[in-house]
C-alpha positions, 0 to 999 in steps of 0.5 A: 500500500506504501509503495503507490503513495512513494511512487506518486511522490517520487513522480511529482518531485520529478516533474517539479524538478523537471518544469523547474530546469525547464523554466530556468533553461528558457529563462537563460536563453532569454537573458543570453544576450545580455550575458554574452554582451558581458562576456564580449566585455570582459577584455575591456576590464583592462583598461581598468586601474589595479587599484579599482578592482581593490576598491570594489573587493574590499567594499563588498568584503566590508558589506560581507563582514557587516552581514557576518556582524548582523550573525553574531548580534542575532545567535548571541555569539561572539564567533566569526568563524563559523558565522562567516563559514556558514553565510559563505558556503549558503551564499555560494550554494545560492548561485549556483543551484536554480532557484537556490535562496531556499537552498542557501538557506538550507546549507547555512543553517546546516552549518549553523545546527552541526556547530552547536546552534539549536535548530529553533534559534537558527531557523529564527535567526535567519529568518529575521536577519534576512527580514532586516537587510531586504527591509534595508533594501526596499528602505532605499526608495524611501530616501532616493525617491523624495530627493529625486523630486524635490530637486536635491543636487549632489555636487559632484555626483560619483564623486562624493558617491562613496562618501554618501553612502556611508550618510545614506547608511545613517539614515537608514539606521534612524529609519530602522529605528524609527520603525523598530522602536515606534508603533505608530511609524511601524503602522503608518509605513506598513498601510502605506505598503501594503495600498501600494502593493493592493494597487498592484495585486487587488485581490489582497487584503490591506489591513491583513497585508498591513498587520502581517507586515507589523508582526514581521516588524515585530520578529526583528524587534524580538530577535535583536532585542536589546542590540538594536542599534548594532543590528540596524547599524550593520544591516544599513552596513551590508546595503551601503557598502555593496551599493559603495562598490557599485558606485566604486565600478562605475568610477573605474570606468569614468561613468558621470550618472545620477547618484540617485538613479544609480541607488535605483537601479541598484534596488532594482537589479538586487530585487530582480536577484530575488526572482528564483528563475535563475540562480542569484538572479544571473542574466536578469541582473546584469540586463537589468542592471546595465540598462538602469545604468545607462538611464542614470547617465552611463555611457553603455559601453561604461555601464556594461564594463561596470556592471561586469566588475560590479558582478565580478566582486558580488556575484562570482568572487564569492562562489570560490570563497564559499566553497574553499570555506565550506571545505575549510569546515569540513576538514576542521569538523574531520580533524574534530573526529566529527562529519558533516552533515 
């Protein structure tokens, strides 16, 4: 009797994995075009400054260390070790498994519980870190979008780009806190999001959508409770240091572009990694990345070498890193006379 229902299941896993490949395969051809643009770039990287690439590496290594930091705040812990393996090795898994959020999350945690974490604490753990910096994300339009209509000049756009993201960061702190700590802010900005997205899906709820987006709100506060400003302080940190190496690729280049349209354009590509087609949202990225930077005032030949070094240290630099990392785990847990999960 048990062998019909185990065959059933084993003939919709395969199905399900078999429609997944599928839609990831049409969805790589879509994007080759852009991909292979890329690719026909990847000679003018040359052209280049050495101390660019160093500027870019060391803006995303500072983004990576502020999320390790967001780790430790949230398991209570004052490990870098393991919490730098662990969101290495799932970060790594992520890109290059189709639709590999879930699987990222999977091998992080995996990590995590084969170090000593409960499995109840890491699951709440991640889930409210990743709550706090895709929070910290979609926050940006609310600081770029009123600038941008009011007028407000940057002199010097790309000049004064890094330093701005470092201000920007400060303001995403207060707005964390305000949010974190003030019912009333919390609600209001929850109603506000939940009328914008029920403009674009009718069929949902409002009020439900408003009140689930306070008791997320409500998550993040309990799981950083009574460490809120190093949490927020180092989940503004993970945002604005990958955004800083963005405007550092662009620099490389020589591109003049609204500092603005560029934080846009960066909100945008990184909400386009979050569609689990593709593995981090590869192709789709890079196309949509490359064409917000010629709307922001890149030339197109600047903007896809930019996004080409941009991609180089955020996307495929820490495909190796996660996996010499996972390694490294590994044979640690093997001289420790245990074995990995």
């Amino acid at each position: 009797m048990s062998e019909q229902p185990d065959r059933a299941r084993w003939w919709r896993r395969l199905l399900t994995r078999g429609v997944g490949l599928a839609v990831t395969g049409i969805a790589l051809y879509v994007v080759a075009p852009s991909l292979l643009a890329l690719l026909d770039a990847v000679p003018s990287l040359g052209d280049v400054g050495p101390i660019w690439f160093l500027v870019v590496a060391l803006a995303e290594l500072a983004s990576f260390v502020s999320l390790w930091a967001l780790l430790r705040i949230a398991l209570r812990t004052k490990a870098w070790f393991v919490v730098a393996v662990s969101q290495l090795a799932g970060n790594a898994a992520s890109r290059v498994v189709p639709g590999g959020a879930a699987t990222g999350g999977v091998v992080q945690g995996g990590v995590l519980v084969r170090s000593g974490y409960p499995v109840a604490s890491v699951g709440a753990v991640l889930s409210a870190t990743g709550l706090l910096t895709t929070g910290m994300l979609f926050a940006l339009p609310v600081l770029a979008v009123p600038a941008m209509l009011f007028g407000l000049a940057v002199p010097g756009p790309l000049e004064v780009g890094l330093v701005g993201s470092l201000m920007l960061a400060t303001l995403l702190v207060g707005v964390g806190a305000a949010v974190l700590w003030w019912d009333r802010v919390a609600g209001a900005l929850a109603r506000a999001a939940a009328w914008a997205v029920t403009r674009v899906a009718r069929s949902k709820d409002p009020a439900a959508l408003a009140q689930r987006l306070v008791s997320e709100r409500d998550r993040i506060r309990e799981a950083f409770d009574g460490h809120w400003f190093g949490a927020l302080a180092a989940a503004a940190g993970n945002r604005m240091f990958d955004v800083a190496a963005l405007i550092a690729a662009l620099l490389a280049v020589g591109a003049d572009a609204d500092p603005f349209l560029v934080l846009l354009a960066y909100v945008v590509s990184l909400a386009l990694s979050l569609v689990p087609i593709t593995p981090g949202g590869l192709g789709f990225v890079e196309a949509g990345l490359t064409s917000l930077l010629v709307l922001a005032g890149a030339a197109p030949d600047q903007a896809v070498v930019a996004t080409l070094l941009y991609r180089l240290a955020s996307f495929w630099l820490p495909i190796p890193l996660g996996l010499v990392a996972w390694g490294g785990w590994r044979a640690h847990l093997h001289t420790a006379g245990t074995s990995a999960p």
